[in-house]
N, C-alpha and C positions, 0 to 999 in steps of 0.2 A: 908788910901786913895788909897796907890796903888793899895792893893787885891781887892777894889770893882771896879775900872777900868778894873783890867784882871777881872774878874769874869764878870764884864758890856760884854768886849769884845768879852769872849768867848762865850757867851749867842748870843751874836747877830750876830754872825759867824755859830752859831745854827740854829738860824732862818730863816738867808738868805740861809745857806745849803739845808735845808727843805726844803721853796721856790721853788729853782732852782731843788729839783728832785722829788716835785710835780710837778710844769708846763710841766716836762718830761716825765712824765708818761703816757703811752697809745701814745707818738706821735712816727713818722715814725721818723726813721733813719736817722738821716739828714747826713751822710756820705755816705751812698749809694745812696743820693738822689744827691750829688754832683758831681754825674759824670755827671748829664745829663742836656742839654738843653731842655727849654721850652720856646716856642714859644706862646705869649698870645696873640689872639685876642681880641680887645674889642675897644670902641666905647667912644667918652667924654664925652658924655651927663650920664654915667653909674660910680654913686660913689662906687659901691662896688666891682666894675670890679679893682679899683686902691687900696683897702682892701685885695682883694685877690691875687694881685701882691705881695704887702708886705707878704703876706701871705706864699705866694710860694719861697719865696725869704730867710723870716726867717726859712723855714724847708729844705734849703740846695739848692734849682734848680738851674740854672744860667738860668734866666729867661731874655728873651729876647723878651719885649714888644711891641706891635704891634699897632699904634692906626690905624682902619679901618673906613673907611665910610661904606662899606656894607659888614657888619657882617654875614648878610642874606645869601650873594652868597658866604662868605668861610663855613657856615655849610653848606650851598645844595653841594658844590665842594667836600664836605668831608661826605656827605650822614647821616648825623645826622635828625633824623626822629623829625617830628615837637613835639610828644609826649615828649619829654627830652631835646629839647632846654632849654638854660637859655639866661644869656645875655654876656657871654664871652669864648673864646673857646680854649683851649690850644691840641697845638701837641707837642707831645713827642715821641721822636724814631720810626713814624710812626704811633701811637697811639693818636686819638684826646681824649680830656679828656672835658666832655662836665660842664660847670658851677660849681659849689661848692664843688666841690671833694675834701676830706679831704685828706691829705697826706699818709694816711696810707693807703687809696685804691691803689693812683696811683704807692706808693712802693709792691703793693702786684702784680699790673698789670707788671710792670718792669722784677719783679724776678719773676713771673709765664709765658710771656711774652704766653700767650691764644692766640689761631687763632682766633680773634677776631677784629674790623675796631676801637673800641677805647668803653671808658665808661664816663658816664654821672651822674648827680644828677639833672632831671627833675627840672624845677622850681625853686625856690628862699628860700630852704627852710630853716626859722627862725635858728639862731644858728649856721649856717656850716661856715666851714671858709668864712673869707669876710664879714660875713653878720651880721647883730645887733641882740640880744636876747638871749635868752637864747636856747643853745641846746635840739635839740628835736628831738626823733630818724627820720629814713628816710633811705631811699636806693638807693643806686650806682646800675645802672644798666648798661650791659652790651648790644653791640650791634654789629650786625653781616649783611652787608652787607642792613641797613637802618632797620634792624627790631630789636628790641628790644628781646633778647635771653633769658634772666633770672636776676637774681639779681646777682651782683658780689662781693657788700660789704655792709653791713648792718650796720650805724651807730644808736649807741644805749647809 
């Protein structure tokens, strides 16, 4: 009776090991993400604006949420081109980070810190953090004085 309880227990110490360093796989660093504040715009009538809070919060930021009525005038204040607007806007160290950016971009934008006004994921798109479905590739773009520069991170 005892040996099948350790053997139960060790088994399912296995499993939740597993677990815990698959859902870790492939995500940003959440220690280097802890040094920084993030500032989140975003607006109440927006459920995945408060997914993506959670979001940013489980991968390390000290996230310091913002609810706005016009959302509109802090991108135009921060020159985010209508092209890659989404519906919530976060600044970090000077860097706006436009909607659905996964973690792993904005650690790569941090520690590469690019002459650059901030980066975005256009649109709402299925899967990215915050959002419901199933992942499905898309890209982070980068953006330089209202224009759209190039791709900066490629989820896949």
């Amino acid at each position: 009776m005892k040996r099948s309880f350790f053997v139960f227990l060790f088994v399912s110490i296995l499993i939740v090991a597993g677990i815990v360093v698959i859902s870790n796989k492939g995500s940003a660093d959440s220690s280097f993400l802890n040094n920084y504040k993030a500032d989140i715009f975003y607006t109440e009538s927006c459920g995945c604006c408060a997914n993506f809070i959670g979001y940013a919060r489980n991968q390390g930021l000290k996230v310091n949420p913002l609810l706005t009525e016009d959302i509109e005038g802090k991108k135009d204040s921060l020159n985010i081109p209508a092209s890659v607007r989404s519906c919530h806007t976060t600044v970090i160290n000077g860097y706006f980070i436009e909607g659905h950016v996964p973690a792993e971009a904005i650690e790569k934008l941090l520690k590469e810190k690019p002459a650059i006004d901030g980066i975005g994921a256009p649109g709402m798109p299925e899967g990215a953090p915050g959002m419901p479905g199933a992942r499905k590739p898309y890209d982070v773009v980068s953006v330089k004085d209202g224009n759209v520069i190039g791709i900066f991170y490629s989820v896949r």
